[in-house]
N, C-alpha and C positions, 0 to 999 in steps of 0.2 A: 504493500500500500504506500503512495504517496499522496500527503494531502497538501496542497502548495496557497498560502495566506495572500499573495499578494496577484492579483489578478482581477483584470477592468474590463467592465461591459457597458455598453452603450445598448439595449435592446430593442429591436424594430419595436416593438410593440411601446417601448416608450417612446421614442418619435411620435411614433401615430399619436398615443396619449397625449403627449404634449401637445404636437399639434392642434388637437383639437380642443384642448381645455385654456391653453396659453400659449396660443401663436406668437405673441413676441418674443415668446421666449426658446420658440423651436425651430431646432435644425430642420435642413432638406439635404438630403444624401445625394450628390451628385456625383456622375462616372465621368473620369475623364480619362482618356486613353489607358484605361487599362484599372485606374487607379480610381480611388473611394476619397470625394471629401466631404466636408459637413460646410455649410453654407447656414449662417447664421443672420437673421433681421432685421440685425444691425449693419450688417455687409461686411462679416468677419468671415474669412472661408478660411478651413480646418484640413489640413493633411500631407500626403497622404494616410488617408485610416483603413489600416488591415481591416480585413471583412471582418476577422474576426472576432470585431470590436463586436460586431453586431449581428452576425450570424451564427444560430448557433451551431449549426452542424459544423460548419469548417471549425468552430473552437473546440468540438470535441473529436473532431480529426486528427488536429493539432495536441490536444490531450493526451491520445491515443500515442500518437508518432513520439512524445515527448516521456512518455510512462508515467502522465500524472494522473492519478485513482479521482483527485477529487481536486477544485478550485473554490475557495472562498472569494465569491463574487464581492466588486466593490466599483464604485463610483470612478471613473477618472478624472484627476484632479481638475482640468475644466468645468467641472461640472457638479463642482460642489455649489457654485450661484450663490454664494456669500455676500457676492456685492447686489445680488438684489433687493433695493430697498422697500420695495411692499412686501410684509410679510407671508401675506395671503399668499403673493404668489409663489417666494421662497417655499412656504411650507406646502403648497399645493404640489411642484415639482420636486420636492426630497420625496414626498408619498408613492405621485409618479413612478420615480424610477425604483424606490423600492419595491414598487406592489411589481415591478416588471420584474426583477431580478428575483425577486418569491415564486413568479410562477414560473420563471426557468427552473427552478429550483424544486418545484411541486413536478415539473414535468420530467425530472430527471434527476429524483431522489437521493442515489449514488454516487450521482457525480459532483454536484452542486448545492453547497449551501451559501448562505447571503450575510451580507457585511452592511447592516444598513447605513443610512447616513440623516441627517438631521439639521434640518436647518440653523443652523449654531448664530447667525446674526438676530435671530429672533429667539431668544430662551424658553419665553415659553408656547411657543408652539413647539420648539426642541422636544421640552418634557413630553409635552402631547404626542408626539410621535415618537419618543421611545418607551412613550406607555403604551400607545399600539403595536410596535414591532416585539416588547418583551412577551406579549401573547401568541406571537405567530414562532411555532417550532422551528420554519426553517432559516429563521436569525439565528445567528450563530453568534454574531459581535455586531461590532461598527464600525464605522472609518470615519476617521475626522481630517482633514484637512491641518497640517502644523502651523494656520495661523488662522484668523478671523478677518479675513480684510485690513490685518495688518496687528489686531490687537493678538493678545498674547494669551494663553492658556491660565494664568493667575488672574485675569481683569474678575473684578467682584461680578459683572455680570454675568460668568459661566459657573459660579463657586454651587448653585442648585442642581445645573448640569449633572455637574462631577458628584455631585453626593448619588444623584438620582441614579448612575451609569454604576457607581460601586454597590450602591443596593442593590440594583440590577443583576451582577456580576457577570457583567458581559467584558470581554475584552475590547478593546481600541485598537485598533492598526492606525498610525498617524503615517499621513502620506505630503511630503512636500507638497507646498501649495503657494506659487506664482511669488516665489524668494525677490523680493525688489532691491536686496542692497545691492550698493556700487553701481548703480542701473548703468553708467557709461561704460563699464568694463564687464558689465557680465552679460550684457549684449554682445559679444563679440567671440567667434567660435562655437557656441550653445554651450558657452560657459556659467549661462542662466539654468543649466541641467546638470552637467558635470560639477559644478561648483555648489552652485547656487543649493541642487536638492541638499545634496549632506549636511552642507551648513543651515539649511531650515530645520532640518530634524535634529542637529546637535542644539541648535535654539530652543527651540519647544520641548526635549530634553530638559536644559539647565532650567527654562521657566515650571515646568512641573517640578522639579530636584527642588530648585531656590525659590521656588515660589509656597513651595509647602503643600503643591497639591496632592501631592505622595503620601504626607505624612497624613492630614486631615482624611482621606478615602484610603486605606488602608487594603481593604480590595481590589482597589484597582490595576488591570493585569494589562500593559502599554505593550503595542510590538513596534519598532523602530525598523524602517525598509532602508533601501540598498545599505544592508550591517549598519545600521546606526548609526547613520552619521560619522560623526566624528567621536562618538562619547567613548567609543571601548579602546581605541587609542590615549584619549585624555581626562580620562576621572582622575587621573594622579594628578592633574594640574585643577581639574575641579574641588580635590579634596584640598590641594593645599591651598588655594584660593580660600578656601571654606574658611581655613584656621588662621588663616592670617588679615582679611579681607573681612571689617566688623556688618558692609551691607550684603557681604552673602551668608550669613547665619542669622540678618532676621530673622528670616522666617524658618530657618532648617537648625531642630537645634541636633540632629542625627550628621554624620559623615556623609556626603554623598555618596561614597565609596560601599557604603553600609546599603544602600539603597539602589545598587548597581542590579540586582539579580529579582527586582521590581520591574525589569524591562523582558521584553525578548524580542530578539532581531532575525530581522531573515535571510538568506543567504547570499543575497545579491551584490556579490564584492567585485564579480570578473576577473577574481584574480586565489587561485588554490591556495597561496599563502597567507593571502587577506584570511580570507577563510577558514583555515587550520588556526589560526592568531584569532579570530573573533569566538573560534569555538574553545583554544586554550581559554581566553580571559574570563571567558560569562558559564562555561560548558553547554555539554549538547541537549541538556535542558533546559535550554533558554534558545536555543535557535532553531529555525522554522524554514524548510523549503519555501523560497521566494522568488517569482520569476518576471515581474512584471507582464506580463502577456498582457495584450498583442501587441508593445509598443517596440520600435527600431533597438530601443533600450532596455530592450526586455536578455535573459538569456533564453536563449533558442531551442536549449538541450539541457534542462537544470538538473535534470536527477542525474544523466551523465557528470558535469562536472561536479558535484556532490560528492557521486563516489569517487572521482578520481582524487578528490581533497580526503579524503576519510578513509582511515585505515581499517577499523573493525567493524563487524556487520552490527555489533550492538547500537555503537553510536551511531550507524549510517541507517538503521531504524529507528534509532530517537529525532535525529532530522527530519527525516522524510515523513516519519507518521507519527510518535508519539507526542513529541511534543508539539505540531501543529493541532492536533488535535487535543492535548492540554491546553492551549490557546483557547482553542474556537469551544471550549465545554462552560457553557454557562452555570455558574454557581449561584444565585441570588442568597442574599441576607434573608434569613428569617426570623 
């Protein structure tokens, strides 16, 4: 078995939905020589996008070819709609594309369960809808996006979120989300991807570590994609930050360091040494087959390079199936 945490759908069937409920705010898929883009109402056009953003059969072809048993469905970070300011409609499209990724999910038991998402600029419609997804079995966790339109995972306005999400006992997959520092130099190359993702997720990292939201929800189970950023490299410079630096132990009266094995990451390094190092520092109970599917940036072949980074069959079964699926097992507070 492998079950792989980090994987993005866009589902015809939410097109259509959207379409018809908030056309300003929905795509039209257009073919262009050969190739898939999304054509937005604002006159933003998207791609090229693998079909198998949105098809599902090519994505369980691609499953298939790939040896992956099972994908936790999730939003792509476009389309998290943070920046839309009418709630209604925010929470109208996070429902959307949830109720689509549920009935992939209904229609194909085995292979797919859902990551839902939540309109995080509007709190409490947020609630509202992960009081509805905590009813539907085939939610597994969530995905949050690693900022808010720029605000930060500690702002008092998410602090009901986070309690509401650890009573829950759903896990969080945080996924880079449209990283704006240095905008003049990280335009340059798709250094706004290569740069840009790790350092949003080592961000939103230290803001939960130093913000305290660790310590306050105590359940709560975070998974950090392409490895974590930067954190499993530099907790040693976050711990001693901690003891020498009197505005990072506000809020943290704990070690970061102490709070390291509160995360798990997934395996998206592209590189077997990264890998072998993100499994020595956290162990292979904290890391989760992760492939990004279907994006340019995705690996191609994950469970291959997996094994070739992992020596013994036990760890190379804690990757691939145990621990993703400790991840995605919902515990609620009772």
């Amino acid at each position: 078995m492998s079950v792989d945490i980090h994987a993005h759908t866009i589902p015809e069937s939410f097109i259509s939905a959207l379409g018809a409920e908030l056309p300003d705010l929905a795509p039209t898929i257009e073919q262009d020589a050969g190739s898939w883009h999304f054509r937005y109402p604002w006159g933003q056009r998207i791609g090229p996008v693998p079909p198998g953003m949105f098809d599902t059969g090519e994505r369980l072809a691609a499953m298939d070819k790939q040896q992956v048993t099972m994908q936790a469905l999730s939003v792509p970070p476009g389309h998290f709609l943070y920046d839309v300011e009418d709630h209604a409609q925010a929470a109208a499209a996070a429902r959307l594309h949830n109720d689509a990724m549920i009935e992939m999910a209904r229609a194909h038991p085995d292979r797919f369960v859902v990551l839902g998402t939540l309109p995080l600029q509007a709190p409490e419609a947020a609630l509202a809808e992960l009081d509805r997804l905590s009813g539907i079995e085939q939610v597994a966790g969530l995905e949050f996006g690693t900022n808010v339109s720029g605000t930060g995972f500690d702002h008092p306005s998410l602090a009901e979120v986070w309690e509401s999400v650890n009573a829950a006992g759903m896990g969080v997959v945080l996924h880079p989300n449209n990283f704006e520092g240095a905008p003049e130099r990280m335009h340059t190359y798709h250094l706004r991807n290569f740069v840009g993702n790790p350092t949003d997720t080592t961000l939103a990292a230290g803001t939960l570590l130093f913000g305290g939201v660790l310590v306050k929800n105590p359940s709560l189970r975070i998974a950090l994609l392409h490895g974590g950023g930067f954190l499993p490299y530099q907790i040693g410079r976050f711990e001693h930050g901690w003891r020498v630096r009197p505005e990072a132990h506000a809020q943290l009266d704990v070690s970061p360091r102490h709070l390291l094995d509160r995360f798990f990451f997934d395996t998206l390094t592209h590189d077997a040494a990264s890998l072998r190092f993100l499994i020595e520092r956290v162990g292979p109970q904290r890391v989760c087959l992760g492939s990004d599917y279907p994006f340019d940036m995705a690996d191609a072949d994950p469970v291959r390079t997996i094994r070739a980074a992992i020596e013994t069959d036990e760890m190379l079964e804690s990757v691939l199936d145990v621990t993703p699926r400790e991840f995605l097992t919902r515990r609620p507070r009772v």
